[in-house]
N, C-alpha and C positions, 0 to 999 in steps of 0.2 A: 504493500500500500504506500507507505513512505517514497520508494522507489518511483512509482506510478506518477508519485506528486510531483519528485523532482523534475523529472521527463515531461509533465504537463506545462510548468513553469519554463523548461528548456524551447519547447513548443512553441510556447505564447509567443516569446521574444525573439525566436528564428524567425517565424512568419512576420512578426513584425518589422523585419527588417529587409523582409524582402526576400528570403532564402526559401529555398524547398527542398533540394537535397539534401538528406540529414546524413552522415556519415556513422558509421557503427560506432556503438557508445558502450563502456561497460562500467555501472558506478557501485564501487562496493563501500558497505560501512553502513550504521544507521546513521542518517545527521542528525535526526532527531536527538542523540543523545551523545552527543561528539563535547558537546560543552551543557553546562549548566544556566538555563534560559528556560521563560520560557514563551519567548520568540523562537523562531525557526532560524536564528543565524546559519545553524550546519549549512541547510536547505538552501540559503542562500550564497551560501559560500560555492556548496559543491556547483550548484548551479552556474552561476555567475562564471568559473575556474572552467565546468565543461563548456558553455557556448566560447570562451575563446581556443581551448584545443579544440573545439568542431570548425570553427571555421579555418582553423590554421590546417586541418586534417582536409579541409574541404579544397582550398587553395590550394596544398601540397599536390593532390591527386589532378587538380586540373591540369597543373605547370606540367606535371611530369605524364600525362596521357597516360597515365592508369587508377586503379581504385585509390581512394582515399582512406588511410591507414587508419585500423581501430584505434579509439580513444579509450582511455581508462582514469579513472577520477576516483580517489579514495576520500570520500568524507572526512576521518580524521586528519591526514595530510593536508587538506585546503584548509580544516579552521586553523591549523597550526601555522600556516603560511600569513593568516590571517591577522595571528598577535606579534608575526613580526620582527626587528630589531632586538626584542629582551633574548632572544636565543643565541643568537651568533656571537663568536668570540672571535678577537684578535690575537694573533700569536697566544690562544688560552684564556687571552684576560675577556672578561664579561663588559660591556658598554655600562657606562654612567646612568642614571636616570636622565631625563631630559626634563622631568617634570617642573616647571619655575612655585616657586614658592606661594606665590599669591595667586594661582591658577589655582580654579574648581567652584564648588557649588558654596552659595553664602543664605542664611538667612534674613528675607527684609522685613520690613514692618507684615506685610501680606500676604506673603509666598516666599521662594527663591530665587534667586539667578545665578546662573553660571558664568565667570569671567573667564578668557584665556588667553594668556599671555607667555605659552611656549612658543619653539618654534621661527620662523624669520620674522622680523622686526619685533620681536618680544620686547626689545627695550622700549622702542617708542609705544606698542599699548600698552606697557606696564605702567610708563608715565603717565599714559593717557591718561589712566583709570586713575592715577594717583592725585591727575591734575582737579580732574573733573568730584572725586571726593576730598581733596584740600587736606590729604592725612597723610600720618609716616607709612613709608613701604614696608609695613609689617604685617601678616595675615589679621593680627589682634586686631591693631586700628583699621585696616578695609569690612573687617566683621562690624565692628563698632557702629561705625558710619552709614553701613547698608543696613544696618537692624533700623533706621528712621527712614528708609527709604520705600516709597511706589518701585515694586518689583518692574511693573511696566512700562513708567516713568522713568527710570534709572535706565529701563533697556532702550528707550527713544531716543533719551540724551545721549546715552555712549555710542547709538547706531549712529545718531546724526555726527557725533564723532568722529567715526570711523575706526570704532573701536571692537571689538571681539566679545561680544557680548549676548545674553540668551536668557529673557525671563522661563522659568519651568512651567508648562502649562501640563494639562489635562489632555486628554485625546478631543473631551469635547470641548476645551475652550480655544485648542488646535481647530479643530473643524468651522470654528466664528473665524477665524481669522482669513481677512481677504488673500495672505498669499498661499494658505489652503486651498481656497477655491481656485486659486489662478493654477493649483498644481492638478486638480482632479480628472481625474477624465485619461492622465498623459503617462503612455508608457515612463518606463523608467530609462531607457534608452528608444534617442531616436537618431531617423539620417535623413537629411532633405540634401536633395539633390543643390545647386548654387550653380552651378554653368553645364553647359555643353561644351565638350571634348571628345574624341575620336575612341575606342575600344583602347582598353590598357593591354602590351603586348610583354608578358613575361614568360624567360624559357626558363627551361629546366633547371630543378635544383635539387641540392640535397639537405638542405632544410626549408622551411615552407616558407619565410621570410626574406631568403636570402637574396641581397641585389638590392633592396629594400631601402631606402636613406628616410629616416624620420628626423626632424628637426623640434628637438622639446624643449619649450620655456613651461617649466614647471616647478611649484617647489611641494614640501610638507603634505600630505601622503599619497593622495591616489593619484595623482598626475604621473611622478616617478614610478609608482607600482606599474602603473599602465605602461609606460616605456618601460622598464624591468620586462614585462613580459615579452613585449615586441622583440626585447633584445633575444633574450631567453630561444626565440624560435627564430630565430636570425638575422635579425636586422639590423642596419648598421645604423645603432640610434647614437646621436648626438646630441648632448642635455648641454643646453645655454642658460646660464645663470648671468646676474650681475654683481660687480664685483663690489654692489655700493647697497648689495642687500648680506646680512648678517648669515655664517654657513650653520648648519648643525650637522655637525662631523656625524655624528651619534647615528644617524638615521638616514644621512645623505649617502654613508657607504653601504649603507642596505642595499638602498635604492638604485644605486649607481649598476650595481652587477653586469657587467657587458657591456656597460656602456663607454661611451667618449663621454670625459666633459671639458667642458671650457669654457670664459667667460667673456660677456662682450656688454659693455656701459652703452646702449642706444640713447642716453642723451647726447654720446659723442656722436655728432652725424658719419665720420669715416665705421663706427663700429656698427650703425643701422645699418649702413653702404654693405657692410660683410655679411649682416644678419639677411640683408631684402637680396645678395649671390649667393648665399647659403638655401635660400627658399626658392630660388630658382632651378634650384638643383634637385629639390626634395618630393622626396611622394608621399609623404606625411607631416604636417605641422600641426602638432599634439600641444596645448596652452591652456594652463588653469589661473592666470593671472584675472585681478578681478576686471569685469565685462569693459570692455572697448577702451584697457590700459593700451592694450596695445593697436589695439585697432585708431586711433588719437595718432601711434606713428604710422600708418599705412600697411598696417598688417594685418586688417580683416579679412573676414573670409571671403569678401565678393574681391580684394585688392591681391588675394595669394591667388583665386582662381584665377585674375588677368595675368598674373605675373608666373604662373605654373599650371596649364589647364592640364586637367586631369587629375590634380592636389587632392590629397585630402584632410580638411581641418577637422581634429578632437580638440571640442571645447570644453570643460569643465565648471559647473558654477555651482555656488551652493546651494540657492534656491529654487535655479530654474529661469526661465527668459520669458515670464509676465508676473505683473503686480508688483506690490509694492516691495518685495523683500525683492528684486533680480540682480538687486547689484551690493546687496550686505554680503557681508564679510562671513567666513562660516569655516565651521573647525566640525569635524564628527561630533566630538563631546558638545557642543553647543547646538547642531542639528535634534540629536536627540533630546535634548531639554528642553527644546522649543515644540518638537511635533507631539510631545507627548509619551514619548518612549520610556524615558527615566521614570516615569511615575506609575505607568502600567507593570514596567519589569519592577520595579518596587512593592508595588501590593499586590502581584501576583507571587513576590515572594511571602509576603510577610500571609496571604493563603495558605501558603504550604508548610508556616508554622503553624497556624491556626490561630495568625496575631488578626488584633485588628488594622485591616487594610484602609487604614486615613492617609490624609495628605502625606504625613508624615516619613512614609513610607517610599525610599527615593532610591535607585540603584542603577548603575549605568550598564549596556552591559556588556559582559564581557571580552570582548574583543572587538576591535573598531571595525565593524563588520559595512558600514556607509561608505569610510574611507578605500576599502579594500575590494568592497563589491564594486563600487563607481568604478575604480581601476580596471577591474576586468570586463565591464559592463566597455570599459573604453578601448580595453585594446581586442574585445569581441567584436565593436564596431568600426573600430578600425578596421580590421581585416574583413571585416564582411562590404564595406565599402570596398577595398580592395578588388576584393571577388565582384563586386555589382558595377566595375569601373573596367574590368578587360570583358565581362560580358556585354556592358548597355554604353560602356562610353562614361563621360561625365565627370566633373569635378562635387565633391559629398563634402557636408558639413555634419559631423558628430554630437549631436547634444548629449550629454549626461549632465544629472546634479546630484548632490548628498540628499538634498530632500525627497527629489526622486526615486534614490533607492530607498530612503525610510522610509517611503509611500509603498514601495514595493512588497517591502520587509511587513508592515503591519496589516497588507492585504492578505498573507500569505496566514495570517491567524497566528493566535497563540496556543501551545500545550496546557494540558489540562495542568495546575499546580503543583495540583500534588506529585507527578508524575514528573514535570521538568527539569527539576532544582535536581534530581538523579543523574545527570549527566556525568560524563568521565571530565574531572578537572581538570584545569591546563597545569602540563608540569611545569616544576620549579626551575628558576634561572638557578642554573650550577657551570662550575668549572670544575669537571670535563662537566660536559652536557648531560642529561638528563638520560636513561637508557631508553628509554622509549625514541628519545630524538637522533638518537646514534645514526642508524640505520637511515635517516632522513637528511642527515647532513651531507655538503660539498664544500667541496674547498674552494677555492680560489687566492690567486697569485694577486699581491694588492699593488700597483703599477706606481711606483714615484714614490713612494715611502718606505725609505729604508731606516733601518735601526741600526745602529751600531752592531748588533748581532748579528746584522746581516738584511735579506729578503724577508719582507713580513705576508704573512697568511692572513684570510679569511676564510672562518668557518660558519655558512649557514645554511639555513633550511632548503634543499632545492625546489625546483620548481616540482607545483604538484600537479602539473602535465604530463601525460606520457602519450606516446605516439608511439604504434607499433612501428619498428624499424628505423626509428629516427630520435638523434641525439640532440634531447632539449637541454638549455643552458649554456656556460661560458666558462670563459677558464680565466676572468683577467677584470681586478675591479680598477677603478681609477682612483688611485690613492687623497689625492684632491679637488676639487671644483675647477681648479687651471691645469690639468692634466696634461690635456691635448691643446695641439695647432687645431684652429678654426677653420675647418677645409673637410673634405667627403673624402674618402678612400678612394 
C-alpha cells in the first residue's frame, strides 16, 4: 500500500511535466517509518530522489538508443541524504554546528515566531533583528523584547525589513492567509515553456548528464543540492558565488560535490561580461537568489532564452510567483512555521503521548525535508526539460518553491499518532560514523586544500540514486568557493 502511494505521487508529477515514458523503478524500504513524523517526509523524500533518477534513466536510454536503465530508491538512504552535512567528516573530524545563537522559535505576547539568522548574510539579519528590537545580541534580551510583541506585527516589520523572519500559525490561520490562496490549486513543480528553439541534439554517453554545462548562482540548501545532483549524474556544473557575500564552509562542501566553483562580483561590469559568456555557453542556468536580483542585471529568463535558445532556467523561490509573500525571504525552518507545519507535527506529537495537544505544542520536523525535496523537485525538472527540449524544441523555465513542496508535503496527509513517532531515529553524529552509515558513505578527494599532513579527504553520504549499469557521483570536491578559473571544460 505505502508503495502504491509512492508510485501515485511519482505519477502525479511525471504527467505533470509532460512525460509519459516511465522507466522501471524499484523502491525498497517502508518510508512510512524511515524517521519519526508524522508527516510522510520518507514518502517525500523517496519520491522526490526517484523522479530525478527516472528522468536521468529516461534521458540516459534516449542518448544512447536503447532501454533506459532500472532505477532503484531505498527509503532509508534518501531520508538520510536528506539530514545532510551533520554526517560527513573531514580527514575524520565531524563539521561544527552552523546553528547562530539567536536563531529559532521565541515567545510573543500572542503566539510565536521564528527568527533566522544562519547561513549567508547572517551578520547583517542578525543586526537587522537586533536593530529593529533596540537590545543586546543575547538570546535572553531578543526573548525579552518579543515577549511584548504582535507575533504578526513583529513579522511585517522585519519582512518589510528584509529580514528572515516567520510568525507560527495554524494550518487554519495558514489557509486565511492570501499567499495560501495565491499557492493553491499549483503543483509543487512546474515548467512553462519561454521561447522557441530548434530540437536539442545530444549523442551518446556514459552517464546521462554528461556534455551537460549548468551554470549555478545558488546558495544555503536546495539550490546547491539541486546542482549536487546534476553533478552526481554528470554534469559539468559550475557554482558562481560572490565574493562580497559571507561562505559557510560547513555546508558549502557538502554541497559542492562534483562540482567547479568560482566566484564573480557582477556589480563589476567586466565580471557580469564573464557571467552573460559563461550563459552563452550553458544549457542550464539553475538560480535561487531572491526574485528579479538578478534579472535587475539582465539575466532573466526571457534575457538567457535570447542570449542561449534552447537554455534552460531553474528558479527557486520561497513562496512561489503570486501574492503577497513572492519575493520574502524564506529559510525551510521558517516555511514551516509559517504554513503550519510546526504546530501540526507538534500536537500530533504530544497525541501520541496522550498530552494535551494546545498551542503549546510546537516541533519542527525532523529533517529539512522542503529544503531537500525543492532540490530534487529541481534537478527532476531540470532534466525533464532537458528531455522535452531534444524532443519538442524550446527554451523551459523551472518553477519550484519551499512553500510548494510544504503544500505538497501536507497534501500527502499525516500518520495516525500513535503509530508515527515509531519511526527508526536518525543516527548519531560520530567519528568514525555511525555503523548503519558505513556502508552508505564515499569518499572524495577535496581539491585546493591541503594540510600540512598532506591531501585532505571527504567522507559522505553518496548519492541515493542508482542506475542499473551506471556510475553515479564524483571523485573530487572543491576545497573553496574560488577553486576554479571561470570558463567551461
Amino acid at each position: 500500500m505505502t508503495s502504491n502511494s509512492v508510485l501515485n505521487s511519482i505519477k502525479n508529477l511525471w504527467t505533470r511535466v509532460g512525460l509519459e515514458e516511465t522507466p522501471n523503478l524499484v523502491l525498497k524500504g517502508n518510508p512510512d517509518s524511515v524517521v519519526p513524523s508524522s508527516f510522510k517526509v520518507g514518502h517525500l523524500a523517496q519520491a522526490s530522489v526517484a523522479l530525478s533518477g527516472l528522468a536521468a534513466s529516461l534521458i540516459h536510454g534516449d542518448r544512447n538508443g536503447g532501454n533506459a536503465p532500472t532505477v532503484e530508491i531505498d527509503a532509508r538512504h534518501a531520508i538520510l541524504t536528506f539530514v545532510g552535512e551533520p554526517y560527513y567528516l573531514i580527514d575524520g573530524r565531524l563539521p561544527k554546528d552552523v546553528w547562530d545563537d539567536l536563531a529559532g522559535l521565541y515567545r510573543t505576547k500572542d503566539g510565536h515566531v521564528r527568527i533566522h539568522t544562519n547561513f549567508p548574510q547572517s551578520s547583517s539579519h542578525r543586526a537587522g533583528i537586533l536593530n529593529i528590537l533596540q537590545c543586546a545580541p543575547t538570546r535572553s534580551a531578543v526573548a525579552e523584547q518579543l515577549r511584548f510583541r504582535n507575533s504578526l506585527e513583529f513579522e511585517d516589520e522585519a519582512t518589510a525589513a528584509g529580514m528572515c523572519v516567520a510568525a507560527l500559525r495554524s494550518f487554519a490561520e495558514w489557509d486565511k492567509h492570501p499567499q495560501s490562496h495565491a499557492l493553491r490549486g499549483n503543483p509543487p513543480i512546474q515548467l512553462v515553456k519561454i521561447a522557441d528553439s530548434p530540437p536539442r541534439a545530444l549523442s551518446g554517453s556514459l552517464r546521462p548528464l554528461e556534455g551537460i554545462n549548468v551554470l549555478e548562482l545558488t546558495r544555503v540548501l536546495a539550490g546547491p543540492a539541486a546542482g549536487r545532483t546534476l553533478a552526481d549524474l554528470g554534469a559539468d556544473v559550475l557554482w558562481v558565488t560572490s565574493p562580497k557575500l559571507p561562505s559557510l564552509p560547513v555546508v558549502d562542501i557538502d554541497t559542492s560535490r562534483g562540482k567547479r566553483a568560482t566566484q564573480l562580483d557582477l556589480t563589476r561590469p567586466e565580471d557580469a561580461d564573464k557571467l552573460r559568456d559563461l550563459a552563452s555557453g550553458a544549457d542550464v542556468f539553475l538560480q535561487s537568489y531572491r526574485p528579479n536580483s538578478l534579472g535587475h542585471r539582465g539575466f532573466s529568463p526571457e534575457e538567457l532564452a535570447r542570449l542561449r535558445p534552447g537554455i534552460i532556467v531553474a528558479n527557486l523561490r520561497g513562496y512561489g510567483w503570486e501574492g503577497p509573500w513572492q519575493e520574502k525571504r524564506a529559510f525551510d525552518s521558517l516555511v514551516q512555521a509559517a504554513t503550519g507545519l510546526n504546530l501540526a507535527e507538534g500536537q500530533a506529537r504530544a497525541k501520541s503521548r496522550n498530552d494535551d495537544p494546545s498551542p503549546k505544542n510546537i516541533e519542527a520536523l525532523p529533517v529539512q525535508c522542503l529544503d531537500h525535496g525543492a532540490g530534487q523537485l529541481l534537478a527532476f525538472g531540470i532534466i525533464a526539460a532537458l528531455y522535452r527540449s531534444m524532443k519538442e524544441g524550446g527554451s523551459w523555465e523551472v518553477r519550484v518553491s519551499l512553500a510548494g513542496v510544504g503544500e505538497w508535503l501536507r497534501q500527502l496527509g499525516q500518520l495516525d499518532p500513535m503509530e508515527a513517532f515509531k519511526g527508526n531515529a536518525l543516527p548519531p553524529r560520530s567519528s568514525p560514523v555511525d555503523e548503519e552509515l558505513r556502508p552508505l558513505m564515499q569518499e572524495w578527494n577535496i581539491r585546493g586544500m591541503n594540510s600540512f599532513r598532506g591531501p585532505m579527504t571527504l567522507k559522505a553520504l553518496s548519492s541515493p540514486i542508482s542506475l542499473e549499469g551506471i556510475s553515479v557521483g564524483s571523485s573530487e570536491v572543491p576545497g573553496t568557493l574560488s577553486s576554479d578559473s571561470p570558463t567551461w571544460i
